[in-house]
C-alpha positions in Angstrom: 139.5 89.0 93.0 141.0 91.4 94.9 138.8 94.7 96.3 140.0 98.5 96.9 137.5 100.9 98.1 137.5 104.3 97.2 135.9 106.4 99.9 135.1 109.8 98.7 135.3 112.9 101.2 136.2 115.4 98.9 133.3 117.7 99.0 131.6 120.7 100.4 128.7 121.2 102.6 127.0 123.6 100.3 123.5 122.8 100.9 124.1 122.0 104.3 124.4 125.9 104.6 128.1 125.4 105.7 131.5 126.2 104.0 133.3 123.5 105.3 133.6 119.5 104.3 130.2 117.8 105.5 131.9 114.3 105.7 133.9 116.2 108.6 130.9 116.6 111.0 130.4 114.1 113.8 127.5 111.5 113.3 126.8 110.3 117.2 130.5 111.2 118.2 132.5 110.1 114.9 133.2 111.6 112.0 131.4 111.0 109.2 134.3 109.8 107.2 135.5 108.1 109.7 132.6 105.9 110.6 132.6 105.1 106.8 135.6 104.2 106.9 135.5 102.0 110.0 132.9 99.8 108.1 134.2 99.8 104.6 137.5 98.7 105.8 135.6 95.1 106.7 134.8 94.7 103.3 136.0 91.3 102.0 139.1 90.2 99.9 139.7 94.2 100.6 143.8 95.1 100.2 143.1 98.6 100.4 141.1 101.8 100.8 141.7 105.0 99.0 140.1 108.4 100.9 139.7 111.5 97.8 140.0 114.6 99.9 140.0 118.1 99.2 143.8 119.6 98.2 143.8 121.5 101.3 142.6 118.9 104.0 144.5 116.1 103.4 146.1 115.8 106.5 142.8 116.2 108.5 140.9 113.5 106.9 143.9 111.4 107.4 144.1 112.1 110.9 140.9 111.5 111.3 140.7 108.2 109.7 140.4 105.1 112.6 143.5 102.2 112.2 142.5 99.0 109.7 144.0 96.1 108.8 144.9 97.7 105.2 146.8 99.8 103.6 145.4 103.7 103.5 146.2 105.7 101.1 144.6 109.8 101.6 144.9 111.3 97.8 143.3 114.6 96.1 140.4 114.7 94.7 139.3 117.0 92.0 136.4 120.1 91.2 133.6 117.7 89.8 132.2 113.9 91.2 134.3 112.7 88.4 137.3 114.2 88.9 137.2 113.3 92.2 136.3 109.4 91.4 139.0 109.1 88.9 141.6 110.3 91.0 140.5 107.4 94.0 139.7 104.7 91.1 143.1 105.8 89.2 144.9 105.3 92.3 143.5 102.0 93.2 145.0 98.8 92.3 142.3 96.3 93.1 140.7 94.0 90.5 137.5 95.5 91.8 136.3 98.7 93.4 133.6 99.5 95.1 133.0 103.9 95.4 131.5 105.1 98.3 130.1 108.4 98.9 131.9 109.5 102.5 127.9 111.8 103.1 126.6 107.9 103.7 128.1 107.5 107.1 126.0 104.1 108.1 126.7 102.0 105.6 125.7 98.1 106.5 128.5 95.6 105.9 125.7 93.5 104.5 124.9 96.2 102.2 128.7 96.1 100.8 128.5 92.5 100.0 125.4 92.8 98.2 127.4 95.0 96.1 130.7 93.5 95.9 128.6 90.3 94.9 126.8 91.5 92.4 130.0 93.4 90.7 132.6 90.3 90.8 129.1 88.3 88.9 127.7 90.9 86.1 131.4 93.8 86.4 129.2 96.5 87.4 127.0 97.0 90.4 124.9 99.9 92.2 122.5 99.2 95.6 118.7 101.2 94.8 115.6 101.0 97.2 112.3 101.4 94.8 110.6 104.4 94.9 106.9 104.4 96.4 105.4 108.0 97.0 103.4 109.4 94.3 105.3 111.3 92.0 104.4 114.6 90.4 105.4 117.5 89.1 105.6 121.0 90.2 105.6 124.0 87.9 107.6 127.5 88.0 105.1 128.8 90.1 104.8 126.3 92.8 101.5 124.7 91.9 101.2 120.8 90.9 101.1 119.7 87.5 98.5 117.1 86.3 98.5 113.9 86.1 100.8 110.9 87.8 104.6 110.2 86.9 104.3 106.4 86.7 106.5 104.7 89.4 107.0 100.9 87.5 111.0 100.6 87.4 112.0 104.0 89.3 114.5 103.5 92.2 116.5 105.6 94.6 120.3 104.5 93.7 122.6 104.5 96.4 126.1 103.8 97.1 129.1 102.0 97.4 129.0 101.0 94.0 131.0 98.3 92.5 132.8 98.0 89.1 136.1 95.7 87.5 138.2 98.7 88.2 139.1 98.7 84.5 135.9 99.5 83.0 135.3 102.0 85.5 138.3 103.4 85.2 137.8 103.8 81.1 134.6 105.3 81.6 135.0 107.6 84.1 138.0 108.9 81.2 135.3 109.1 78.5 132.6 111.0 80.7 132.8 114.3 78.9 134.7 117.2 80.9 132.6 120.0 82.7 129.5 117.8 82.3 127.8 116.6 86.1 128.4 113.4 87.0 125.5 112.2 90.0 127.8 108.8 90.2 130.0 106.3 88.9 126.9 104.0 87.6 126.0 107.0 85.1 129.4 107.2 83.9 129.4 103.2 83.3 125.8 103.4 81.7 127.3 105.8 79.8 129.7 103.7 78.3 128.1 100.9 77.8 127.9 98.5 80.4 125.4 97.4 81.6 125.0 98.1 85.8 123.1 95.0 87.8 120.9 96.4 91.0 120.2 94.6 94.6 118.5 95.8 97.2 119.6 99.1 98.9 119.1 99.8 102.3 116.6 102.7 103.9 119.3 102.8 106.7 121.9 104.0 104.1 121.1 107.5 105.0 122.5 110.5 102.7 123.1 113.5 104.3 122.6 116.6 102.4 120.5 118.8 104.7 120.6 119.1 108.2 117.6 117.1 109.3 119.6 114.5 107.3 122.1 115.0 110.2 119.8 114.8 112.8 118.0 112.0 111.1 121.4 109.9 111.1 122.6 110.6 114.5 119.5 108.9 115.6 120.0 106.4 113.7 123.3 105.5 114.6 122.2 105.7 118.4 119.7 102.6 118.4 120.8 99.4 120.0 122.0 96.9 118.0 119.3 94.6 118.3 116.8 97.4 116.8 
């Protein structure tokens, strides 16, 4: 089976407290996207990888973007996460595709063939690291709620995920307009498939705040060996 990825970088840095594309910012030197990038484009049986950039900075991604063995294609994306994901899985032409959230700037080549495994076997795939702190909830004013949420089965779901581009693609259609989409796993659960987990990877670091920044740039500065 052939594999596209779809890398997306279309979005803002909101709750970063910037008005400017996060997956711009340098992670130990490099560009978020483009340390993404540099990974994901070692991703097996892969034929090409399709960046989903915002209208307006379509040339700056693609400047950014390092050379690969691949063909690259720089398209826009959308308003909403699905928007955005159909326009990268619409112009893909792989029998599978894995979607990778451009914010996780470190992720392992090991962790994208858990996933590419697990979606060429079962059709649809998502990485999740189970989640161990106690839970609880907090009401309007601030104080905690009684009483334990039970942990048995919860998990932190991470990306790339990885889908037969098909059914993605046919889901991602159905996922009713103007309602959030968090990722492509939803819109597949959504519809009806059923999505097979492995084992994410604590490393796979999301950066929405900036001690998430911080927290990455460390990362990516430990030897190899670490």
């Amino acid at each position: 089976m052939t594999v596209s990825v779809v890398l997306l970088a279309a979005g803002r840095g909101r709750r970063m407290g910037l008005e400017v594309n996060k997956t711009l910012l340098p992670v130990a030197g490099v560009p978020m996207v483009a340390r993404a990038a540099a990974t994901l484009g070692q991703t097996p049986d892969l034929i090409e990888l399709v960046v989903v950039a915002h209208s307006d900075e379509l040339a700056v991604v693609a400047s950014l973007l390092p050379p690969l063995d691949v063909a690259v294609r720089v398209v826009a994306g959308g308003a909403e996460r699905r928007d955005s994901s159909l326009a990268g899985v619409a112009a893909a032409t792989g029998d599978v595709v894995l979607v990778h959230d451009a914010a996780r700037p470190l992720v392992s080549l090991e962790l994208i063939e858990r996933v590419l495994e697990g979606a060429r076997r079962y059709g649809a795939c998502t990485p999740a690291i189970p989640v161990v702190d106690t839970l609880r909830r907090v009401d309007a004013r601030g104080f905690a709620a009684p009483g334990d949420i039970a942990r048995d089965g919860l998990v932190r779901v991470q990306t790339p995920q990885g889908f037969r581009r098909v059914l993605l693609e046919a889901a991602l259609r159905a996922w009713p307009p103007g309602v959030p989409l968090t990722d492509d796993a939803a819109a597949a659960l959504s519809a009806g498939i059923r999505v097979a987990v492995v084992d994410g990877d604590e490393s796979n670091i999301k950066i929405t705040v900036p001690r998430d920044l911080e927290l990455a740039t460390r990362v990516a500065t430990l030897p190899q060996s670490a």
